[in-house]
C-alpha positions in Angstrom: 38.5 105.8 -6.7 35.7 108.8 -6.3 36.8 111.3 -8.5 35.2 114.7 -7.1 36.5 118.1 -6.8 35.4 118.3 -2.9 35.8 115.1 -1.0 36.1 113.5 2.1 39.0 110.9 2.3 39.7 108.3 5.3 42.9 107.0 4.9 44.4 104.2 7.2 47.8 102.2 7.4 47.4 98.8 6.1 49.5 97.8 8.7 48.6 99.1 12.4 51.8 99.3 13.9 54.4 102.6 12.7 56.0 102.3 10.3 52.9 100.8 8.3 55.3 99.8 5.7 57.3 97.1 3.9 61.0 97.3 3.5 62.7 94.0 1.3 66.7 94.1 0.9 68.2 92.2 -1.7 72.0 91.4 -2.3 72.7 89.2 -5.1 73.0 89.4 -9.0 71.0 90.7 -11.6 69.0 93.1 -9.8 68.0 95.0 -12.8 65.5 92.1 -13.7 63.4 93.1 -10.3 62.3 96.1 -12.2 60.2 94.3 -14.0 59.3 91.4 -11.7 57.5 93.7 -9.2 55.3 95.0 -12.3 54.3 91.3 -12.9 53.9 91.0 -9.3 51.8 94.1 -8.7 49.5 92.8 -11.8 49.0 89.3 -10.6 49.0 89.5 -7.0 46.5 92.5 -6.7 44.5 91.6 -10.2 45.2 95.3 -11.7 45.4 96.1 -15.3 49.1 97.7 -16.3 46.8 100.8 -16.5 46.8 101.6 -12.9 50.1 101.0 -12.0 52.2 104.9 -12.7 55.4 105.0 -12.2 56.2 109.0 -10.8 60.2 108.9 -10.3 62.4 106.9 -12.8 65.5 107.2 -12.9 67.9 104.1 -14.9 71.7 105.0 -15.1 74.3 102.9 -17.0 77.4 102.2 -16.5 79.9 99.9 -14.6 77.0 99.3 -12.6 73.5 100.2 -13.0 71.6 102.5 -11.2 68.0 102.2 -11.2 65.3 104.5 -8.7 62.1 104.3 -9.5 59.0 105.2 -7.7 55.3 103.2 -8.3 52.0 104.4 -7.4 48.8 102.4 -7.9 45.6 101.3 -6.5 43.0 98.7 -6.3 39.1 99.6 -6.2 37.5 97.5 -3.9 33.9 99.1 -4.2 32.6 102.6 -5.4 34.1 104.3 -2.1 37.2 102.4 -0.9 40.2 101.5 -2.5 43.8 99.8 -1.9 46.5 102.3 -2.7 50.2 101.4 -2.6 53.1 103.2 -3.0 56.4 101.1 -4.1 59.6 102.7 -3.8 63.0 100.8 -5.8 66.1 101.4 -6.3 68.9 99.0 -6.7 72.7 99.3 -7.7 74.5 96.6 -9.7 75.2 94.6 -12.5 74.6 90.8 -14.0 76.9 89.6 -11.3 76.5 91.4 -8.0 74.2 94.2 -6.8 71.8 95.3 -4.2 68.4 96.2 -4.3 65.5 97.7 -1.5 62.1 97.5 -2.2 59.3 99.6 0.0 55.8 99.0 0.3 53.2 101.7 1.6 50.4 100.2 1.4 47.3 102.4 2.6 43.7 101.8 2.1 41.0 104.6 1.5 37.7 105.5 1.3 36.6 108.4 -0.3 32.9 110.1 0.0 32.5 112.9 -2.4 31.0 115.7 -1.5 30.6 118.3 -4.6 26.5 118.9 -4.2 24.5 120.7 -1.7 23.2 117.4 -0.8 26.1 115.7 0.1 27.5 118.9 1.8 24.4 119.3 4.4 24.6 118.1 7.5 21.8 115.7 7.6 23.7 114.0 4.8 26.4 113.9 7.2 24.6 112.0 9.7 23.3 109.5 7.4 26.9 108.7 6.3 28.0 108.4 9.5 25.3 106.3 10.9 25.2 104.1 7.8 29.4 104.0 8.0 29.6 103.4 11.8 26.8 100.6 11.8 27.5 99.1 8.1 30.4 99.9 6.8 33.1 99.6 9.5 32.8 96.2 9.5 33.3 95.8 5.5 36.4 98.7 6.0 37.8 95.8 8.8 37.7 93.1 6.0 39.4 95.4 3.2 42.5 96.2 5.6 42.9 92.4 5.9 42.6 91.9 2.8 45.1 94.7 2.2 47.5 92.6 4.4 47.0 89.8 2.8 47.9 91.2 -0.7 51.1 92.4 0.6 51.7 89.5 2.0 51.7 87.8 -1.0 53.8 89.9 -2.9 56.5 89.6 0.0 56.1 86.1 -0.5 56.6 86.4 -4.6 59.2 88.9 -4.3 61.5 86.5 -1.6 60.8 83.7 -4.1 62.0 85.4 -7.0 65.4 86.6 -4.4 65.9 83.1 -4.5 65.8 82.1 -7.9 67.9 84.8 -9.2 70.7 83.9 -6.6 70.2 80.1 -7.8 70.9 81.1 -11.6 74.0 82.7 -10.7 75.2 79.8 -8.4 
């Protein structure tokens, strides 16, 4: 992540097609123990100290059932200018025996060019970044958003796994 006070950010879908997101549905019991699945996940799968993971919304009501909302923000850097930055939205309704849950992944990835000098604000500046990112980099920003996919992927994968399990213990 560049941090600057003036920058220039390029920010795609990970995933081309609208709505570039995830969307996971779970019915089953003991939803409240995805909570802290998905922080496992989001550690392992994307190699990120618990650090960058920040949690903006939570909200965890007891009672009958529980309610749980909570909304994740975090990124990956992938070099000094481009990083992976998802946006995981949860809530569930349940209890130890039955419950549903719906988990959304945003998953964008961005590249950031500061631009706080004089230098970096003049236009012959400008045309070197673009040259060097329309000849060099474009390619490099193709291989991030697959490996953007790739990473979601796999947490889709981890996340239908551990549907599975927690289904099994109740069987």
């Amino acid at each position: 992540m560049t941090f600057a006070r003036t920058k220039l950010m390029m920010q795609d879908n990970c995933f081309e097609k609208d709505p570039g997101d995830v969307e996971l549905k779970y019915v089953g019991p003991h939803v409240s123990k995805l909570y802290d699945f998905i922080h496992q996940t989001l550690k392992s799968v994307f190699n990120i100290p618990p650090s960058a993971i920040q949690e903006e919304k939570y909200n965890w009501g007891k009672g009958e059932t529980e309610k749980i909302s909570v909304s994740i923000v975090t990124h990956k850097d992938l070099d000094m200018f481009t990083y992976i930055y998802l946006k995981i939205s949860f809530k569930a309704d349940g209890n130890d025996k039955t419950g549903n849950a719906v988990i959304t992944i945003k998953p964008y990835l961005r590249t950031e060019y500061p631009q706080d000098t004089l230098w970096q604000r003049s236009l012959f500046y400008e045309m070197l970044r673009t040259i060097w990112h329309r000849i060099f980099y474009s390619k490099k920003r193709d291989e991030y958003l697959e490996e953007c996919r790739h990473l979601v992927y796999m947490m889709q994968d981890r996340l239908r796994e551990f549907f599975k399990q927690l289904r099994e213990k109740a069987a």
